[in-house]
N, C-alpha and C positions, 0 to 999 in steps of 0.2 A: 141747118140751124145757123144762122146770121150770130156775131159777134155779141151784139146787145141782149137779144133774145139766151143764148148760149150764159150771157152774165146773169140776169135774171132766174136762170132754172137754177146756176150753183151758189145765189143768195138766197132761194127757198129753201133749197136742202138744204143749206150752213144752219139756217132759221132752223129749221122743222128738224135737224141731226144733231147738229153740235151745239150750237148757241145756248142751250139751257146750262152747258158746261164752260164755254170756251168765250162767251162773251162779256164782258167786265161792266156794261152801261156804261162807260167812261166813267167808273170808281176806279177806284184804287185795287191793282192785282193783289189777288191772295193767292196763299201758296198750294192749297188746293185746288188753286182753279189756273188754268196754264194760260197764258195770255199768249195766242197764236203770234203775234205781231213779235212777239221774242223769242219763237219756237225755231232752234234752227234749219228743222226739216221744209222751213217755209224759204230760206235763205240761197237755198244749195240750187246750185247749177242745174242739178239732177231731182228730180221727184223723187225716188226710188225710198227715201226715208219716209218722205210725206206717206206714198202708195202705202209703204208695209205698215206702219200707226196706223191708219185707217183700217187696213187690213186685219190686223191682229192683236189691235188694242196695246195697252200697256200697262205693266201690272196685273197682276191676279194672284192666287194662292202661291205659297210658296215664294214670291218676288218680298224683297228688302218694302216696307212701309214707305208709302209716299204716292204718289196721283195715281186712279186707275182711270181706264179709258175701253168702256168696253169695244173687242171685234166688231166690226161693220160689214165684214165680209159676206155674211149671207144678207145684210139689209142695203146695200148699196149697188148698182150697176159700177162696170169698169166706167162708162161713159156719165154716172153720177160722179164718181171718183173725181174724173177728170173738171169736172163741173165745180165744185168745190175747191179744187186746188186753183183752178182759173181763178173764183171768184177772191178768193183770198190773198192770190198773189199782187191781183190789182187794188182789191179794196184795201187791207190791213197795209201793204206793205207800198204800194204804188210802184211795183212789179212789173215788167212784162210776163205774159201767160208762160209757160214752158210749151218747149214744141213737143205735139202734140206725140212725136214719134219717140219722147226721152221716158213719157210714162211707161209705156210695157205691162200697163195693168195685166194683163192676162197673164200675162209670163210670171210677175210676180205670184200672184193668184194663186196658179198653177204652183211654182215653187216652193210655197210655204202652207199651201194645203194640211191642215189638221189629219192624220191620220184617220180613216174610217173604222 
């Protein structure tokens, strides 16, 4: 998959996953709604903040009140993952991509796996 094309797949997911959450229309951020562009997991050198939020959501029962974000783990590919964080990094933030080898989706994946 070509660059261009690779940007286009992780702006449908963004649309069709997050964006009913995460996208502001260029209003004004609210506090329930996280404005990616200031998220520092988008910032860091490293994915591995990005991977795990996506991964395992944030907030749920029992967490102190404030934003939840459900898991995406079983709705996402490691290679949608990567797609989305592509597309974010360039479009929100005007980024370079992360190298491809700093993700470790699987490994994350694998490590933080919900008990069966």
């Amino acid at each position: 998959m070509n660059a261009r094309a690779a940007n286009e797949h992780g702006r449908k997911l963004y649309y069709a996953t997050c964006a009913s959450c995460h996208d502001d229309g260029d209003s004004t951020p609210l506090a329930t709604r996280s404005e990616l562009m200031l998220n520092s997991a988008l910032w860091y050198p490293w994915p591995n903040n990005f991977v795990l939020t996506v991964l395992n959501g944030v907030g749920g029962p029992g967490d102190a009140p404030g934003p939840i974000m459900p898991p995406l783990r079983n709705a996402l590919s490691d290679r949608d993952i990567l797609a989305i964080g592509d597309y974010l990094r360039q479009s929100r933030l005007n980024r370079p991509t992360w190298p491809v080898e700093r993700y470790q989706v699987d490994r994350l994946r694998r490590a933080t796996s919900p008990p069966q």
